[in-house]
C-alpha positions in Angstrom: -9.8 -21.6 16.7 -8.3 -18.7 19.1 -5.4 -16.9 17.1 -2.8 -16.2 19.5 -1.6 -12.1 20.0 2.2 -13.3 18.6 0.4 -15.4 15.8 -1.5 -12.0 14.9 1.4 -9.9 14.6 3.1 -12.2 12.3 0.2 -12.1 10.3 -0.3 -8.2 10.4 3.7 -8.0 9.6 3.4 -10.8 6.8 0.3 -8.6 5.0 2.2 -5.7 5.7 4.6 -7.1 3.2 2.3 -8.7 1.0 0.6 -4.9 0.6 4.0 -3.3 0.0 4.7 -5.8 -3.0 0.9 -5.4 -3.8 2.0 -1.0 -3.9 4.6 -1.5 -6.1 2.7 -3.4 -8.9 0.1 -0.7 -9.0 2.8 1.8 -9.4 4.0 0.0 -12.5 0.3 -0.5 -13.8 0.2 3.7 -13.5 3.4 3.8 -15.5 2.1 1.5 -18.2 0.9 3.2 -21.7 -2.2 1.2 -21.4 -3.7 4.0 -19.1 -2.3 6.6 -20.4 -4.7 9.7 -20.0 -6.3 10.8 -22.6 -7.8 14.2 -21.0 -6.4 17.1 -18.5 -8.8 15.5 -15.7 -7.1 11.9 -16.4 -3.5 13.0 -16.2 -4.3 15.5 -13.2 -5.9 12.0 -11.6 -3.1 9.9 -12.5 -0.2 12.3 -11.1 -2.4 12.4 -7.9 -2.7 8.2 -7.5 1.3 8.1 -8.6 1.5 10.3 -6.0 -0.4 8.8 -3.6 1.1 5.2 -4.1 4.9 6.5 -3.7 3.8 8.4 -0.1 2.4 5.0 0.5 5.1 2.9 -0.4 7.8 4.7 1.1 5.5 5.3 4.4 5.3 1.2 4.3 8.8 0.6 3.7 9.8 3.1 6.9 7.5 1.0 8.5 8.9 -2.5 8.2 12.3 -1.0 8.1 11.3 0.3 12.0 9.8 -3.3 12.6 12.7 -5.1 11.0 15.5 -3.5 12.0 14.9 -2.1 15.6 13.7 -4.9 16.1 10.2 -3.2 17.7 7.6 -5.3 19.0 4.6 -5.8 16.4 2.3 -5.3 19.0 3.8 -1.7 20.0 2.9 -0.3 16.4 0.0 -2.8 15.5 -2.4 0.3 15.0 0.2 1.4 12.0 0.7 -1.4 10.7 -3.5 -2.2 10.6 -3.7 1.9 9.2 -1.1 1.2 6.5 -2.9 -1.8 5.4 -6.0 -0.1 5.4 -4.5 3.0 3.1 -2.9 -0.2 0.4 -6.4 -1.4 0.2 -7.6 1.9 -0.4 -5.2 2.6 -3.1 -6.2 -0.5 -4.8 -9.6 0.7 -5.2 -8.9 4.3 -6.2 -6.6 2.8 -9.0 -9.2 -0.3 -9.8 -11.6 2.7 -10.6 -9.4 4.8 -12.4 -8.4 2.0 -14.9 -12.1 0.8 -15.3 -13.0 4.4 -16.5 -10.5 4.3 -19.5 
């Protein structure tokens, strides 16, 4: 089955807000006391992923405010949309790891 161009920007919009949510919930796994760092290394890494997930959360949020609220065609920004994405799924790993090292 052929996905239509419309049908895939409502798709790359509705992951884009699925991967915003998904950015938030690591952010609160960060701030939990069960990964609390226990050496210099760990806490310098933990600052960094915070870090790292709040430029990526408020770079996701500027872009679905742009989308939403200009009401900006999907297809126009489709490459930020697919680069934000890609930057939530990389997040997702970098934090995976971190918490699988405690």
């Amino acid at each position: 089955m052929k996905i239509s161009k419309s049908n895939k920007q409502i798709v790359a919009l509705t992951e884009l807000e699925r991967k915003r949510k998904s950015v938030s919930q690591l952010l609160m796994k960060m701030e939990s006391y069960l990964y609390e760092p226990k050496t210099h290394g760990e806490f310098e890494k933990k600052e960094s992923l915070k870090d790292n997930i709040n430029r990526a959360a408020d770079n996701t949020d500027s872009l679905l405010g742009i989308l939403k609220i200009n009401d900006i065609s999907i297809k126009e920004s489709l490459n930020d949309v697919e680069r934000q994405i890609e930057e939530c799924y990389a997040l997702e790993l970098e934090v995976a790891k971190f918490m699988l090292n405690k």
